[in-house]
mmCIF file of the N, C-alpha and C atoms, coordinates in Angstrom:
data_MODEL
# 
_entry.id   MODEL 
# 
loop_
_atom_site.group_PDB 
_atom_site.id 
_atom_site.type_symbol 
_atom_site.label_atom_id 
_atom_site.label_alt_id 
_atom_site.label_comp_id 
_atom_site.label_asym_id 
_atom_site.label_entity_id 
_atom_site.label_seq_id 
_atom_site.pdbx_PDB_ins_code 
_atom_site.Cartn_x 
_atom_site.Cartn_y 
_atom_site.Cartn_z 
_atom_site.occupancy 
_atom_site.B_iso_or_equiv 
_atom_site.pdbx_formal_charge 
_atom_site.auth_seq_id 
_atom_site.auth_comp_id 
_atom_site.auth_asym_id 
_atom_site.auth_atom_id 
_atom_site.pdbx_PDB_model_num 
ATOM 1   N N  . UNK A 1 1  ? 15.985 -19.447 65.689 1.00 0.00 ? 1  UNK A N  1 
ATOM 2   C CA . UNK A 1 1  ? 15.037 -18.945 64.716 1.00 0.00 ? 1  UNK A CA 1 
ATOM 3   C C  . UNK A 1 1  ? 15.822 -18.348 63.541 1.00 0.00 ? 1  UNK A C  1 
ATOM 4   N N  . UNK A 1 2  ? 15.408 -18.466 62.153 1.00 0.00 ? 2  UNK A N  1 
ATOM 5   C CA . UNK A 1 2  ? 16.168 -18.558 60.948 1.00 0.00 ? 2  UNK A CA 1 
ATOM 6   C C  . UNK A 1 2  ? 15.256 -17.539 60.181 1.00 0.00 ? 2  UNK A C  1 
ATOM 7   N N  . UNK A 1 3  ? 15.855 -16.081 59.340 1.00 0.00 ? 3  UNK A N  1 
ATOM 8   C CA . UNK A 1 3  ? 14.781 -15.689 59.075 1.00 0.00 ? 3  UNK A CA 1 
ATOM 9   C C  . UNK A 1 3  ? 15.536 -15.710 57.323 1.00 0.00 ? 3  UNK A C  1 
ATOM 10  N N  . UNK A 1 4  ? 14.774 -16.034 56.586 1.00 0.00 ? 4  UNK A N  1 
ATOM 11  C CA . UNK A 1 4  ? 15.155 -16.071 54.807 1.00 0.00 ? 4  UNK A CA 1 
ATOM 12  C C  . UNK A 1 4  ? 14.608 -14.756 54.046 1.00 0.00 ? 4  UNK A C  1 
ATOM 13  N N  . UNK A 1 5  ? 14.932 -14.295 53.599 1.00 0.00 ? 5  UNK A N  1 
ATOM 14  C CA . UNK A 1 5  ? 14.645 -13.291 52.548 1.00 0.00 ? 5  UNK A CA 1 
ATOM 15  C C  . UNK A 1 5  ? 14.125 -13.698 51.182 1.00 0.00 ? 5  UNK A C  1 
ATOM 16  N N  . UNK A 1 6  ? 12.744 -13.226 50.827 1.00 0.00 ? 6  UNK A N  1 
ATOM 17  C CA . UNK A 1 6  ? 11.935 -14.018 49.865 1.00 0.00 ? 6  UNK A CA 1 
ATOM 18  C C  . UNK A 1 6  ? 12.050 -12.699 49.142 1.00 0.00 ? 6  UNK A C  1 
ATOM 19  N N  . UNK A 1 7  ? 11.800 -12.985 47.374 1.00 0.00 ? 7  UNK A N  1 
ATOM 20  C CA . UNK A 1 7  ? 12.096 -11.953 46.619 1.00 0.00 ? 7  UNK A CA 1 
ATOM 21  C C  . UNK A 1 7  ? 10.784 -12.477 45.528 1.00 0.00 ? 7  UNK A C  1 
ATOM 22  N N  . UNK A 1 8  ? 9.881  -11.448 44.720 1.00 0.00 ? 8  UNK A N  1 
ATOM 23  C CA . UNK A 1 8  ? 8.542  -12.036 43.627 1.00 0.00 ? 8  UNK A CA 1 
ATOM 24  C C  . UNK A 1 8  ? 9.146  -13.252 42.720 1.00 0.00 ? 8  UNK A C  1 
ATOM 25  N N  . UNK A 1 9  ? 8.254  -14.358 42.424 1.00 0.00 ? 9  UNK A N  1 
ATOM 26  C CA . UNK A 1 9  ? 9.179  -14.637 40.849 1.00 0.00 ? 9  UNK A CA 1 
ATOM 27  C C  . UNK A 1 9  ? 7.832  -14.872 40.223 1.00 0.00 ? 9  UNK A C  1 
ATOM 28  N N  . UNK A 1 10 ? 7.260  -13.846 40.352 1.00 0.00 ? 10 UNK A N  1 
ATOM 29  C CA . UNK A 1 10 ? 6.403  -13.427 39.024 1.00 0.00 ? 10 UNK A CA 1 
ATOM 30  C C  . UNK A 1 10 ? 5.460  -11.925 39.371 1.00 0.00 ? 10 UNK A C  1 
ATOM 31  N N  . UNK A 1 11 ? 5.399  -11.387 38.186 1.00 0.00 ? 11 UNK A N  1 
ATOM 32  C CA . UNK A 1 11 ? 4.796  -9.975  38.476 1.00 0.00 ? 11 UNK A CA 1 
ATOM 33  C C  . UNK A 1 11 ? 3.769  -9.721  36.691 1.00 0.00 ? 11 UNK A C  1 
ATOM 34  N N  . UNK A 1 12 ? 2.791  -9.021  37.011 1.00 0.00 ? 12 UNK A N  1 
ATOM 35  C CA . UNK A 1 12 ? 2.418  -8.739  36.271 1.00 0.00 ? 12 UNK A CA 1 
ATOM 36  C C  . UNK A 1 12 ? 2.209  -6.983  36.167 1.00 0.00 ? 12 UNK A C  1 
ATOM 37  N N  . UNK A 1 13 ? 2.306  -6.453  34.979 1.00 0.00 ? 13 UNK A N  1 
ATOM 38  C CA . UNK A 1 13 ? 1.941  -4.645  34.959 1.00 0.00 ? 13 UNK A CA 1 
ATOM 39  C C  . UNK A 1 13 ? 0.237  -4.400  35.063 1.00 0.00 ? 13 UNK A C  1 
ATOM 40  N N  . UNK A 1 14 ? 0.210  -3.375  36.126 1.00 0.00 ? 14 UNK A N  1 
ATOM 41  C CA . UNK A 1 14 ? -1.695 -3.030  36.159 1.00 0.00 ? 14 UNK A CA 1 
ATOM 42  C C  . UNK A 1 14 ? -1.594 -2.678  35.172 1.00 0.00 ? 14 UNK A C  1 
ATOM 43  N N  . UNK A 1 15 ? -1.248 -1.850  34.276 1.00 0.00 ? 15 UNK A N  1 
ATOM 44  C CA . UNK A 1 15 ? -1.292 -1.079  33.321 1.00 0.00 ? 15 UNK A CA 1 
ATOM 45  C C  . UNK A 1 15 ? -1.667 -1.462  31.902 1.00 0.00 ? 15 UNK A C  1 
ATOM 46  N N  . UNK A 1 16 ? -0.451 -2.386  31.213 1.00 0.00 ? 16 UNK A N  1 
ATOM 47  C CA . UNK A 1 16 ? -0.994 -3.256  30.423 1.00 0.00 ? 16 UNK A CA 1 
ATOM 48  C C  . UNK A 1 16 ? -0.940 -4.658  29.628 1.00 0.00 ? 16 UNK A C  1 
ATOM 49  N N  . UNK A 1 17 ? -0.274 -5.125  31.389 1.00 0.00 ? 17 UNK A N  1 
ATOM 50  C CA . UNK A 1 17 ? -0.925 -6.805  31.487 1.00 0.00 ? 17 UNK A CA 1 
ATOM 51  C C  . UNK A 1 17 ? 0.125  -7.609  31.156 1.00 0.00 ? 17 UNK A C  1 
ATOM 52  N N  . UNK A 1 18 ? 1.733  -7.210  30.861 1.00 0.00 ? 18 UNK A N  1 
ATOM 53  C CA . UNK A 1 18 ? 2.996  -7.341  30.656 1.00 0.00 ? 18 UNK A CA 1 
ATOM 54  C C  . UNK A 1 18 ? 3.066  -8.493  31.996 1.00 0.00 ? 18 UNK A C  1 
ATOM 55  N N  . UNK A 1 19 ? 3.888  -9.320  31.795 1.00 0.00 ? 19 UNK A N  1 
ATOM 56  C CA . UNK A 1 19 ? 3.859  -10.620 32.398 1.00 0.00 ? 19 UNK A CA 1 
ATOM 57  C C  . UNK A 1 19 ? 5.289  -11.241 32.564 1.00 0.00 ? 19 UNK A C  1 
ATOM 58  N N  . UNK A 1 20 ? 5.901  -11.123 33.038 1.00 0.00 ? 20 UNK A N  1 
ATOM 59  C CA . UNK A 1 20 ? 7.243  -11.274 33.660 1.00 0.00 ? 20 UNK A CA 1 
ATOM 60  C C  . UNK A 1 20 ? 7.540  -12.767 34.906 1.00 0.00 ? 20 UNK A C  1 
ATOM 61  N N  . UNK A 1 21 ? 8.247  -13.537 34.160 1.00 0.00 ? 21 UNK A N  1 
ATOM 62  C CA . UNK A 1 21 ? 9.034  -14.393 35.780 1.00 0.00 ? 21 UNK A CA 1 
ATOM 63  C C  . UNK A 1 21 ? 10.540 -14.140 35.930 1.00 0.00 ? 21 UNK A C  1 
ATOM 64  N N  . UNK A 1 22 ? 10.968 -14.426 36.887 1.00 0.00 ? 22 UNK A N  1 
ATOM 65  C CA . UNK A 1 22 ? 11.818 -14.138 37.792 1.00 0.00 ? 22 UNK A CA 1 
ATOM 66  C C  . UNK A 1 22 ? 12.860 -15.462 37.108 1.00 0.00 ? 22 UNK A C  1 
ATOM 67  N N  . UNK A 1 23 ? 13.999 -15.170 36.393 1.00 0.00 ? 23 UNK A N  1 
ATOM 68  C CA . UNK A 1 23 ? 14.714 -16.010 36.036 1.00 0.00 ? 23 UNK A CA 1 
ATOM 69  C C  . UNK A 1 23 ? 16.208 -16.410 36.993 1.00 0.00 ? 23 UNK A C  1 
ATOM 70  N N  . UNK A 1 24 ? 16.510 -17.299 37.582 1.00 0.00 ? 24 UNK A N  1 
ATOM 71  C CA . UNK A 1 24 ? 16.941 -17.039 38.631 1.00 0.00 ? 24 UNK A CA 1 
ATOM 72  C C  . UNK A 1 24 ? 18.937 -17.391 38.336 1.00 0.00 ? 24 UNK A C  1 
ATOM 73  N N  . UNK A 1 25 ? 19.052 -18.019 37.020 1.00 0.00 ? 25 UNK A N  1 
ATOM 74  C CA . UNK A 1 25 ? 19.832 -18.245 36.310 1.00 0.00 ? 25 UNK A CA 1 
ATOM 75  C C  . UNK A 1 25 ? 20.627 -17.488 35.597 1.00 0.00 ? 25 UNK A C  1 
ATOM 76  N N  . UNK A 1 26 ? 19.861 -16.342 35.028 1.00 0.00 ? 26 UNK A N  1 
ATOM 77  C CA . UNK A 1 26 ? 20.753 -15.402 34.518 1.00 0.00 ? 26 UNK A CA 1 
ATOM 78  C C  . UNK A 1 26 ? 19.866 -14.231 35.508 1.00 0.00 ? 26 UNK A C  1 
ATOM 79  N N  . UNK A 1 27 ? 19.449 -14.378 36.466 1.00 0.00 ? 27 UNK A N  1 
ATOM 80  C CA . UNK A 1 27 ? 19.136 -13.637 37.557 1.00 0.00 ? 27 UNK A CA 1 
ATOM 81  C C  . UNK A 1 27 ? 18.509 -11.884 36.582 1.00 0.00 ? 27 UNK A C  1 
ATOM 82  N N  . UNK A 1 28 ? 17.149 -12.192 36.029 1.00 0.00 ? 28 UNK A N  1 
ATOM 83  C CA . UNK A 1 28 ? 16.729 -10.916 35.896 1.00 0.00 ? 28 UNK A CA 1 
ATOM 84  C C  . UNK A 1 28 ? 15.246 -11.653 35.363 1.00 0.00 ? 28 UNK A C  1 
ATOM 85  N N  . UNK A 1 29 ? 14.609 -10.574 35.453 1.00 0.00 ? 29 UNK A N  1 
ATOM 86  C CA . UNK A 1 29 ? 13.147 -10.864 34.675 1.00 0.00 ? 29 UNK A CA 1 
ATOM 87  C C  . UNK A 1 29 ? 13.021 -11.175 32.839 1.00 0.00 ? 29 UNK A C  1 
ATOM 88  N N  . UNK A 1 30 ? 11.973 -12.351 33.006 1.00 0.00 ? 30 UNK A N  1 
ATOM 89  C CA . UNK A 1 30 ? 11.921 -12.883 31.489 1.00 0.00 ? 30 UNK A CA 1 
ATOM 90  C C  . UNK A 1 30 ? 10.719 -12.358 31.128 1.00 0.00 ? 30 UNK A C  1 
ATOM 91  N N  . UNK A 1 31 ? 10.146 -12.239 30.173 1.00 0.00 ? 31 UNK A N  1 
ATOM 92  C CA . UNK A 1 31 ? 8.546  -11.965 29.386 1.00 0.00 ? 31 UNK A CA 1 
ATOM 93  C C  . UNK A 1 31 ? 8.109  -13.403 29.423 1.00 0.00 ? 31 UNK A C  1 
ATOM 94  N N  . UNK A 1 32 ? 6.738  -13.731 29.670 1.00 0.00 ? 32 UNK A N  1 
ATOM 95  C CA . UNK A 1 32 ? 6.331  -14.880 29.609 1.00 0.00 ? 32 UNK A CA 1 
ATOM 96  C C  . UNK A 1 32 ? 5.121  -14.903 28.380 1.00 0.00 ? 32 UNK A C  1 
ATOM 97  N N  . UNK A 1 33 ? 5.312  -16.052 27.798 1.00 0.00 ? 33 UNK A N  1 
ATOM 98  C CA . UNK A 1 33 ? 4.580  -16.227 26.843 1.00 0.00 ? 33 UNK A CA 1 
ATOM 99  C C  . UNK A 1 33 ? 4.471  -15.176 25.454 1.00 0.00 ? 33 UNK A C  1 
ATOM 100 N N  . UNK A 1 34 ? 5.803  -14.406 25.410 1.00 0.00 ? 34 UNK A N  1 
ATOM 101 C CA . UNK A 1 34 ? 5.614  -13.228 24.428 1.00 0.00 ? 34 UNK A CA 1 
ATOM 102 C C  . UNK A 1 34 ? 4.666  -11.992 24.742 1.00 0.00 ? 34 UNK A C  1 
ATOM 103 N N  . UNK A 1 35 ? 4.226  -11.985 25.727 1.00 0.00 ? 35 UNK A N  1 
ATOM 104 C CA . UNK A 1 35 ? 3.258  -11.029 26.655 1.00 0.00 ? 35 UNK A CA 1 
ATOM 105 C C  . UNK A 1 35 ? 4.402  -9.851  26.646 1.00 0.00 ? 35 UNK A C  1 
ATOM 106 N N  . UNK A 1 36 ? 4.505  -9.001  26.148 1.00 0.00 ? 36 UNK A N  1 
ATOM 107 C CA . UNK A 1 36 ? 5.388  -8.003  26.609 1.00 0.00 ? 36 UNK A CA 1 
ATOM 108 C C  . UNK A 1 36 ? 4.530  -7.064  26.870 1.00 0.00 ? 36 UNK A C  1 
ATOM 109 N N  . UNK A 1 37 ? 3.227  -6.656  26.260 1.00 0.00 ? 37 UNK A N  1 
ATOM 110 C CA . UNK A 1 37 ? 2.537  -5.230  27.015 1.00 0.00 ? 37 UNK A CA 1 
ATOM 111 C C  . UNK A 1 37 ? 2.580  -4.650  25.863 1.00 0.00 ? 37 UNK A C  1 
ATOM 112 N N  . UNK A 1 38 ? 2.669  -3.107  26.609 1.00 0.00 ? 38 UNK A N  1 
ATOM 113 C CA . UNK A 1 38 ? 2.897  -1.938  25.986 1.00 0.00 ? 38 UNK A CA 1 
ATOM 114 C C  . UNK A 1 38 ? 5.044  -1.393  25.749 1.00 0.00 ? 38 UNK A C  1 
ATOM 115 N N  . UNK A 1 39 ? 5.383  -0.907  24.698 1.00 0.00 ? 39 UNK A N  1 
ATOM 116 C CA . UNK A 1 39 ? 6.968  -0.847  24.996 1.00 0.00 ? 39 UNK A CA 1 
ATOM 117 C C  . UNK A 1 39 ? 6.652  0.636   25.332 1.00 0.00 ? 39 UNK A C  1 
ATOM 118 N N  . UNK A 1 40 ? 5.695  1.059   25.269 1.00 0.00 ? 40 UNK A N  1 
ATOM 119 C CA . UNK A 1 40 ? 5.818  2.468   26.060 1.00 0.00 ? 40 UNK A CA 1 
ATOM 120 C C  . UNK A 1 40 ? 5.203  2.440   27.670 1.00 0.00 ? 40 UNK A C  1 
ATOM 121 N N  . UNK A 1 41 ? 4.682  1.847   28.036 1.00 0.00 ? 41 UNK A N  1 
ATOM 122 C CA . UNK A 1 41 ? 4.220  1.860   29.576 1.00 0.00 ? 41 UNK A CA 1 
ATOM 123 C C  . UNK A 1 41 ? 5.375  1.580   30.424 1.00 0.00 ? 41 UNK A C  1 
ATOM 124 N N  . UNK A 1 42 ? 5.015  2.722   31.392 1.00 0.00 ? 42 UNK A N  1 
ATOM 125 C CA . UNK A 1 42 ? 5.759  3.154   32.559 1.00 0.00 ? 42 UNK A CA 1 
ATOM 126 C C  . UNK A 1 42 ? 5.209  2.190   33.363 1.00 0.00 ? 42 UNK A C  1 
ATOM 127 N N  . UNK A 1 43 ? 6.137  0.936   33.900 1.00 0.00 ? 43 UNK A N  1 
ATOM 128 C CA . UNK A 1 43 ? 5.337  -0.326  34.166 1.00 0.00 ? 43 UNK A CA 1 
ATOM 129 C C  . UNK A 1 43 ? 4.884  -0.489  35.530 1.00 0.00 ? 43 UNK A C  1 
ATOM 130 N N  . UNK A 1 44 ? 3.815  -0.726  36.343 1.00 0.00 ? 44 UNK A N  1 
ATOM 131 C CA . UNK A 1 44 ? 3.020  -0.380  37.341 1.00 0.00 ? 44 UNK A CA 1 
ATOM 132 C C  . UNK A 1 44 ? 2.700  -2.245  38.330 1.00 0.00 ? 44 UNK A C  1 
ATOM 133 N N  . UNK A 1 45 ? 4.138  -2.644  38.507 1.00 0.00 ? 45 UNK A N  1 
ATOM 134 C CA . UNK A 1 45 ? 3.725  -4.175  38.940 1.00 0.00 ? 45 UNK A CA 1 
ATOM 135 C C  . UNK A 1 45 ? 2.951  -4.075  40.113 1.00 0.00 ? 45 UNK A C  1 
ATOM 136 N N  . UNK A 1 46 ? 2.116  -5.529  40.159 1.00 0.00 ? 46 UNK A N  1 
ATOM 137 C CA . UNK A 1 46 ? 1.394  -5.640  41.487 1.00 0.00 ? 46 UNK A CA 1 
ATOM 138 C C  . UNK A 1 46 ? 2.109  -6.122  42.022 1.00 0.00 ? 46 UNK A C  1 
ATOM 139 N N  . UNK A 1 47 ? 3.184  -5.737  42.878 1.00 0.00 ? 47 UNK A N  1 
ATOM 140 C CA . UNK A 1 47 ? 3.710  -6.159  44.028 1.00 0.00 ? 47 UNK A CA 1 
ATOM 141 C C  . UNK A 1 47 ? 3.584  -4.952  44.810 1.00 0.00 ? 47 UNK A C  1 
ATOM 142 N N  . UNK A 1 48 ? 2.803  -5.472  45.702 1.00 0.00 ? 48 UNK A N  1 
ATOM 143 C CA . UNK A 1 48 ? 2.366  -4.142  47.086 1.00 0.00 ? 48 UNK A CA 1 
ATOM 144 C C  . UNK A 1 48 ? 2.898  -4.573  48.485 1.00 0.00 ? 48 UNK A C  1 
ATOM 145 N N  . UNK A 1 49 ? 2.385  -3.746  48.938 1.00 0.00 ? 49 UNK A N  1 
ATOM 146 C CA . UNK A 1 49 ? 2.345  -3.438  50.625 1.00 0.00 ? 49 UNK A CA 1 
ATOM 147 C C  . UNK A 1 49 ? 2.205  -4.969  51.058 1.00 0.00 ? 49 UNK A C  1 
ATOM 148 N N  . UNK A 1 50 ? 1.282  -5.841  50.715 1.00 0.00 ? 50 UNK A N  1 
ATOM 149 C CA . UNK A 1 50 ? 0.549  -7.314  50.904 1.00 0.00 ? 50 UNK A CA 1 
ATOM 150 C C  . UNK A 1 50 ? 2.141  -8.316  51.284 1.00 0.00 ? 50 UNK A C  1 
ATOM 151 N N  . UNK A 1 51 ? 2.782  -8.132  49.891 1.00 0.00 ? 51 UNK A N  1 
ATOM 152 C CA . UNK A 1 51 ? 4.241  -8.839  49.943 1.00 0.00 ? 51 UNK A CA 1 
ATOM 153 C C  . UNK A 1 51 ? 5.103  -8.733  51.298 1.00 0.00 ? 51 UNK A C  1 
ATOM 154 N N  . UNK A 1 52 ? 5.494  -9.972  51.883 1.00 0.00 ? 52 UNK A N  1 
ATOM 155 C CA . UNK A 1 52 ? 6.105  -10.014 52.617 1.00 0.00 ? 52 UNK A CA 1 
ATOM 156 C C  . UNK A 1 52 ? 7.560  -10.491 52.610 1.00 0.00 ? 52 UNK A C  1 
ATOM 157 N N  . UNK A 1 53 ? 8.905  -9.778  52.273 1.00 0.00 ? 53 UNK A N  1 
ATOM 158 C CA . UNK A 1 53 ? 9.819  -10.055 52.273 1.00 0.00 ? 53 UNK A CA 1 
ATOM 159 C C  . UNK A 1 53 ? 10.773 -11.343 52.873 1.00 0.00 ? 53 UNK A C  1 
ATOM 160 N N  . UNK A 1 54 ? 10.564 -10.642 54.266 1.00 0.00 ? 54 UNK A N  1 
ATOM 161 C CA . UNK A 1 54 ? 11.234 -11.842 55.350 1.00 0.00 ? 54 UNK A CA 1 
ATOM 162 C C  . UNK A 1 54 ? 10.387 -13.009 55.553 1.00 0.00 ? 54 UNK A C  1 
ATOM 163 N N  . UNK A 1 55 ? 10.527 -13.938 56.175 1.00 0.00 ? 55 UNK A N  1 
ATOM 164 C CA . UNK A 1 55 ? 10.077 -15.092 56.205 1.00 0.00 ? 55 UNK A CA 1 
ATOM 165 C C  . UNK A 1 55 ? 10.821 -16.187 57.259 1.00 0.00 ? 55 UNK A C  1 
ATOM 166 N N  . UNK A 1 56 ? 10.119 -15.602 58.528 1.00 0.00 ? 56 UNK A N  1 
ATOM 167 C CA . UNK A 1 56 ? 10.505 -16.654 60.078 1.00 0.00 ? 56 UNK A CA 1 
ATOM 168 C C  . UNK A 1 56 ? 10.099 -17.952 59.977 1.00 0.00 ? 56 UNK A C  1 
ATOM 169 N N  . UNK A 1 57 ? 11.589 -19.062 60.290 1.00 0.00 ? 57 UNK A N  1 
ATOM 170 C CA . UNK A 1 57 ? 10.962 -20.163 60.502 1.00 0.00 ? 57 UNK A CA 1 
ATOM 171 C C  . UNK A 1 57 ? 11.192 -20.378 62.188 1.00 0.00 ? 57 UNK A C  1 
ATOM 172 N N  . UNK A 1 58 ? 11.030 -21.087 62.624 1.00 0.00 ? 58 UNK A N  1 
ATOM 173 C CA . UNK A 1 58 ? 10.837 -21.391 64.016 1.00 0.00 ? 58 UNK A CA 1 
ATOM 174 C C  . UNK A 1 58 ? 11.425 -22.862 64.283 1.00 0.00 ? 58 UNK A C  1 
# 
């Protein structure tokens, strides 16, 4: 049994709607579509409790 470590590649801010993917190339988050938000929000991604990191294959 093989277990992989999964990481988001996309997040958005509750706050105000800032839109981010996961660039895996120069390994950091991009703005998508010029969506940047607010440059003052303290940024509030939905990645919760729900997300499951590990990932068993069998």
């Amino acid at each position: 049994m093989a277990t992989t470590l999964r990481h988001p590649t996309d997040r958005t801010c509750e706050r105000c709607g800032r839109e981010e993917q996961w660039d895996a190339d120069g390994e950091t988050w991009c703005v998508v579509d010029d969506n940047a938000g607010s440059i003052y929000c303290i940024h509030e991604w939905d990645i919760n409790g729900s997300f499951v990191p590990f990932e068993e294959y069998h």
